[in-house]
C-alpha positions, -999 to 999 in steps of 0.1 A, spaced: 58 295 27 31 273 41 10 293 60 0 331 61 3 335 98 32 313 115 18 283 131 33 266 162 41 227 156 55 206 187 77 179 182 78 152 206 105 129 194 134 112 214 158 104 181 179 134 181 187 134 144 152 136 131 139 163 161 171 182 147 159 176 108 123 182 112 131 210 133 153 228 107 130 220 76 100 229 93 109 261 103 122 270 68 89 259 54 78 293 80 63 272 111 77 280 149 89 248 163 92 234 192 110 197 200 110 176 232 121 147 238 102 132 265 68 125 269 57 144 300 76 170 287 55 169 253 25 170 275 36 200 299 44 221 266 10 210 251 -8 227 281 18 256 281 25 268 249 -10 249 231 6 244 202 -13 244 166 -2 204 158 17 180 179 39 154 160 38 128 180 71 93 186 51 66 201 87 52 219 93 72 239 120 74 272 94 76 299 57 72 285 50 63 254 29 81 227 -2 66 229 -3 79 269 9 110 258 -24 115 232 -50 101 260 -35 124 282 -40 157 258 -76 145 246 -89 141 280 -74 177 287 -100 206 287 -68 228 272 -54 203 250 -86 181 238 -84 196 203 -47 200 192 -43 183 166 -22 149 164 0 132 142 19 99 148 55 96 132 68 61 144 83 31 137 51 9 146 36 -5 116 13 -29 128 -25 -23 125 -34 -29 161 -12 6 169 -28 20 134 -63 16 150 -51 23 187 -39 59 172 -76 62 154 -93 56 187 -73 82 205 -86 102 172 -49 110 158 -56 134 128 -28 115 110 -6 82 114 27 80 96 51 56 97 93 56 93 109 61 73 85 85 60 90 111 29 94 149 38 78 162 8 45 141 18 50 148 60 50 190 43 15 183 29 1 161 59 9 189 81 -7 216 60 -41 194 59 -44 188 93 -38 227 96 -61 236 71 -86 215 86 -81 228 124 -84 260 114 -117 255 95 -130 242 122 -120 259 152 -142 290 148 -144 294 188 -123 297 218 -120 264 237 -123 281 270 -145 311 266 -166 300 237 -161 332 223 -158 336 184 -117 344 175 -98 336 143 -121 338 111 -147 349 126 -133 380 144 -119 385 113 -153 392 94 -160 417 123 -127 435 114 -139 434 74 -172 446 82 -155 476 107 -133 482 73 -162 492 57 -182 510 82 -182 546 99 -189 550 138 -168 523 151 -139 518 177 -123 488 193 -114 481 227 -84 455 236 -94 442 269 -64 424 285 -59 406 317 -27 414 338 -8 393 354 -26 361 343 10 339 339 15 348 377 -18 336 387 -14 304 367 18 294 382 2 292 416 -34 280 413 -29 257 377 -52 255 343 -78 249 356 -83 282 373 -73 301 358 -93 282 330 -128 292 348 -112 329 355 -112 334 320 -150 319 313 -158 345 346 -141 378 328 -160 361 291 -196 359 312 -188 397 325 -180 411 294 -208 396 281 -230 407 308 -218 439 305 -222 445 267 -260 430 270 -268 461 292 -267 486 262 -281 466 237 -265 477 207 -264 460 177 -229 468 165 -212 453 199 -193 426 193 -170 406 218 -145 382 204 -109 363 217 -78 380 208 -53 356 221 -54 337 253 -56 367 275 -74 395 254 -107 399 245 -121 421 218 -147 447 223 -165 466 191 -184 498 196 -198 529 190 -178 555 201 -204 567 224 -207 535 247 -173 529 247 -165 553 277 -191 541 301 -183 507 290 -149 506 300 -152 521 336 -179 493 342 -162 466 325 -125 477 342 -147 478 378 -162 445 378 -133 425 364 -116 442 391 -142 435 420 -146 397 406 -103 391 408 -105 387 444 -129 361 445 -100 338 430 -74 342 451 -76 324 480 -76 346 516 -39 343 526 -27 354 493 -51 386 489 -26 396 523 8 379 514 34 392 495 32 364 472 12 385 449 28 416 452 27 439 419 18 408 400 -20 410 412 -49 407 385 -54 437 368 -77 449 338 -56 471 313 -85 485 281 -66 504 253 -90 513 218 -82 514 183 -102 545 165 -96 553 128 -80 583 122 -100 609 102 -93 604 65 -70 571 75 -78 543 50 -73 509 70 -66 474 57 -72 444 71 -39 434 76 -28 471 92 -57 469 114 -44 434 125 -8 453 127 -19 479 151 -40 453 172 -11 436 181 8 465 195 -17 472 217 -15 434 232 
């Protein structure tokens, strides 16, 4: 397999037999996949989904590719996704046009599999070294939440905190990206504030996924933390919604909630890295 933890590549292609080919070797090779056809649609899954690569047809049905790549790099959600063009265009006047919308790759049919295997895995590679940060929040996730888990691994007097928002899908249908875009920087800047108010050196807030956030404690800040944490976030939700709705039923039981659940070692439980990452999860 190429990759550790499954990463999520979306094809945007319009020839059937080689979004069905790519699709089928890619996912052996342990990548989730995803294949349009269209080029809105490759955009409208870009902003949904935000995918790890995008492999990119310039002819396309409705807009072509190049539209497709302006469109994600001048995207606050999309601007660093990487790209690679797989296309039929040869010439170097679409070589450079792909470089100036800053395509990670540019690969041209008919191409070899093998080599399209190892293109992907660089452009991965090189994403993940350097997206150390959360696009949106600017909080640390991936590697370097990572090191805080390692560091927990090898520490006594710790306990993490899953903070998730509820109901964040609902609210993004209605009012877009970008909304719910600066909710999430709002609930980042709370937590933040929040944290900064004990002044301990072992708290750490990181990203967990696009709609969890990390807290690392002592055990002794993390009740008092939580009841202010879960009644802020709660008194800040309203300020997003506009009046009508705060009333209407359009909300109803899918309203922006708070939901905190901890991870404590056990006594005498030996944690890896891995089973810490296991137990994380369920509590997504």
């Amino acid at each position: 397999m190429e990759t550790q933890q499954k990463a999520t590549i979306l094809i945007v292609e319009d020839d059937l037999d080689i979004a069905d080919m790519l699709n089928s070797y890619l996912s052996v090779q342990g990548y989730d996949v995803i294949t349009v056809n269209w080029g809105e649609d490759g955009i409208r899954t870009s902003q949904t989904e935000r995918p790890d690569l995008v492999i990119l047809d310039i002819r396309l049905p409705d807009i072509d590719g190049f539209e497709v790549a302006k469109t994600l790099r001048t995207n606050r959600r999309t601007k660093d996704i990487p790209i690679i063009f797989l296309t039929e265009k040869r010439e170097r006047s679409d070589r450079l046009k792909g470089l100036e919308l800053k395509a990670d790759d540019y690969i041209t049919k008919p191409f070899d599999v093998i080599e399209l295997r190892l293109r992907i895995r660089n452009v991965l590679n090189r994403s993940k070294q350097g997206t150390l940060t959360n696009p949106v929040t600017g909080l640390p996730e991936g590697d370097l939440v990572d090191e805080q888990l390692k560091n927990c691994l090898q520490e006594t007097g710790w306990v993490i905190a899953v903070i998730s928002i509820q109901n964040l899908d609902s609210f993004r249908e209605v009012y877009g990206f970008v909304a719910s875009d600066d909710l999430l920087r709002a609930v980042a800047m709370i937590l933040h504030d929040s944290l900064q108010e004990f002044e301990a050196d072992q708290n750490f807030l990181g990203q967990l996924g696009a709609n969890n956030f990390l807290l690392i404690t002592s055990p002794v800040h993390l009740v008092p933390l939580k009841e202010r944490i879960k009644k802020r976030l709660q008194q800040s939700f309203d300020y997003f919604y506009c009046d009508q709705d705060r009333s209407s039923d359009l909300f109803k039981d899918r309203y922006l909630a708070v939901e905190i659940k901890e991870l404590a070692p056990a006594p005498n439980e030996t944690l890896t890295l891995p089973r810490m990452k296991q137990e994380l999860e369920k509590l997504i």
